[in-house]
C-alpha positions in Angstrom: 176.3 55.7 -73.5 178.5 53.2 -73.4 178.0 49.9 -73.0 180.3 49.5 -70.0 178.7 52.8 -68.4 175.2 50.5 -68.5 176.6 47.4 -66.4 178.0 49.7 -63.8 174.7 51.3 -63.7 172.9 48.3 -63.6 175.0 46.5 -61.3 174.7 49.6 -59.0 170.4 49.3 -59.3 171.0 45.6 -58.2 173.1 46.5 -55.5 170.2 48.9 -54.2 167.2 46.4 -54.5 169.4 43.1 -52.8 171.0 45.3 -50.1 167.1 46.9 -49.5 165.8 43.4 -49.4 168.6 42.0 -47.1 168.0 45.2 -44.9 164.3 44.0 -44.8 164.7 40.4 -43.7 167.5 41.3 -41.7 164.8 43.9 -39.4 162.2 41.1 -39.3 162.5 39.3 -35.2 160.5 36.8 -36.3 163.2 35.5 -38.8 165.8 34.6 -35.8 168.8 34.7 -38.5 172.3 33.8 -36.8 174.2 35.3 -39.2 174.7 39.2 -39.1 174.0 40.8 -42.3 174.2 44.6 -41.1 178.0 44.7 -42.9 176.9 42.9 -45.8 173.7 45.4 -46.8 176.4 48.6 -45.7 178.8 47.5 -48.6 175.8 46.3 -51.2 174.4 49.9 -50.3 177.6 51.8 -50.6 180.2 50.3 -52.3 177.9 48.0 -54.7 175.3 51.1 -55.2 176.7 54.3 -54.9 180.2 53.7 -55.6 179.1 51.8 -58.9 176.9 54.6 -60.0 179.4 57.0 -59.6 182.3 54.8 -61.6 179.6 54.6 -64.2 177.8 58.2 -64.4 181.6 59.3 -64.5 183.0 57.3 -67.5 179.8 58.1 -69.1 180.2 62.1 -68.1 184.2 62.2 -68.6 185.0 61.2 -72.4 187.8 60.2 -73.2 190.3 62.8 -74.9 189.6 62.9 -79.2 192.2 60.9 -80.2 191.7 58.2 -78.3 187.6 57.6 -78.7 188.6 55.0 -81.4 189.1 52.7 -78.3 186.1 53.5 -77.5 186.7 51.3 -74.2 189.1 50.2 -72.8 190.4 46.9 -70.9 191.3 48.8 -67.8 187.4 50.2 -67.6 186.4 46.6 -67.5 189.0 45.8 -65.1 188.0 48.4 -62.7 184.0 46.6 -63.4 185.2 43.0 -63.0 187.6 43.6 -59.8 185.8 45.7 -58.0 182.2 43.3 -58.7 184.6 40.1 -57.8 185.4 42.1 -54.6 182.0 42.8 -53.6 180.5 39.2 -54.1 183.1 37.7 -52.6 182.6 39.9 -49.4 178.8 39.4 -49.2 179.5 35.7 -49.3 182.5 35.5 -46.6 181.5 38.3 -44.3 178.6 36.7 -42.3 180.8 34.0 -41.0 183.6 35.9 -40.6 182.6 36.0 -36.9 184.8 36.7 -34.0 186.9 33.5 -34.0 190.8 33.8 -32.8 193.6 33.6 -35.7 192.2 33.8 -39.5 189.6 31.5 -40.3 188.8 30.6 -44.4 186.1 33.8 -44.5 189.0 36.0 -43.2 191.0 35.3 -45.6 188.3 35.9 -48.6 187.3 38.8 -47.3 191.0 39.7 -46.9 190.9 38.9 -50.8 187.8 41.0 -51.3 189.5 43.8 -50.0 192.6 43.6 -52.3 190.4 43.2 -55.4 188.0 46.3 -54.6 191.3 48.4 -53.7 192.7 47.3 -57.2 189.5 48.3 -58.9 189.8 52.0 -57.2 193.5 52.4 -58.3 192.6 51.5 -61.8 189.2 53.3 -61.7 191.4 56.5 -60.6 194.6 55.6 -63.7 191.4 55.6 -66.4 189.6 58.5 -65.4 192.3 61.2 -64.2 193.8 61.7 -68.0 189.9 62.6 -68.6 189.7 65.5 -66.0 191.4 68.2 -67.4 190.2 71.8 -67.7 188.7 73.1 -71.0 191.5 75.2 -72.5 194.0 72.2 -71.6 192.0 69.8 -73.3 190.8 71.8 -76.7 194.6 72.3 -77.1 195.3 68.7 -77.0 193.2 67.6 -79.7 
């Protein structure tokens, strides 16, 4: 397994335990928090969990064609790990005062951020693994 196929799944298990815990305190009346988390546990669970396990299950499950395992791994595979990690953390810290204010307030705007980065991370996730999906006959012929 590749090294990179370990921090997405890792990441992903983190993901699931903070967004679990957040869920927790967030359920507790006796906590009076001001701040709504409900978005903020949704993305940990989906995007920072699932999606995460998925990247990483698929990179592992996918190999890269013969000729090019020399690589091994490649920069974009991190990219996709670092952009769409970047994205997540800073939504988690913006989104709670987002709030409902008029015109774009500084958390907007991160979160506005957030957005671009985990949108980046899903067209480069999608560039690194389509050349790796490719039925059988196709790929034995190419290497």
């Amino acid at each position: 397994m590749l090294p990179v196929t370990r921090w997405f799944i890792k990441a992903g298990m983190i993901y699931l335990t903070s967004g679990m815990l957040l869920l927790f305190i967030d359920s507790m009346p006796f906590i009076g928090l001001e701040i709504q988390l409900l978005p903020v546990y949704w993305h940990m669970i989906v995007i920072g969990w699932i999606t995460q396990i998925i990247m990483g299950v698929s990179i592992w499950m996918f190999p890269r064609k013969r000729r090019d395992r020399q690589k091994r791994e490649s920069f974009l595979t991190w990219s996709v790990f670092g952009l769409l990690n970047t994205g997540l953390i800073l939504r988690f810290i913006s989104e709670p005062f987002s709030g409902n204010e008029t015109g774009f307030s500084a958390a907007q705007w991160i979160i506005l951020l957030s957005i671009f980065l985990q949108l980046a991370a899903a067209v480069l996730y999608v560039a690194e693994i389509w050349p790796r999906v490719q039925p059988k006959r196709k790929r034995k012929s190419k290497t």
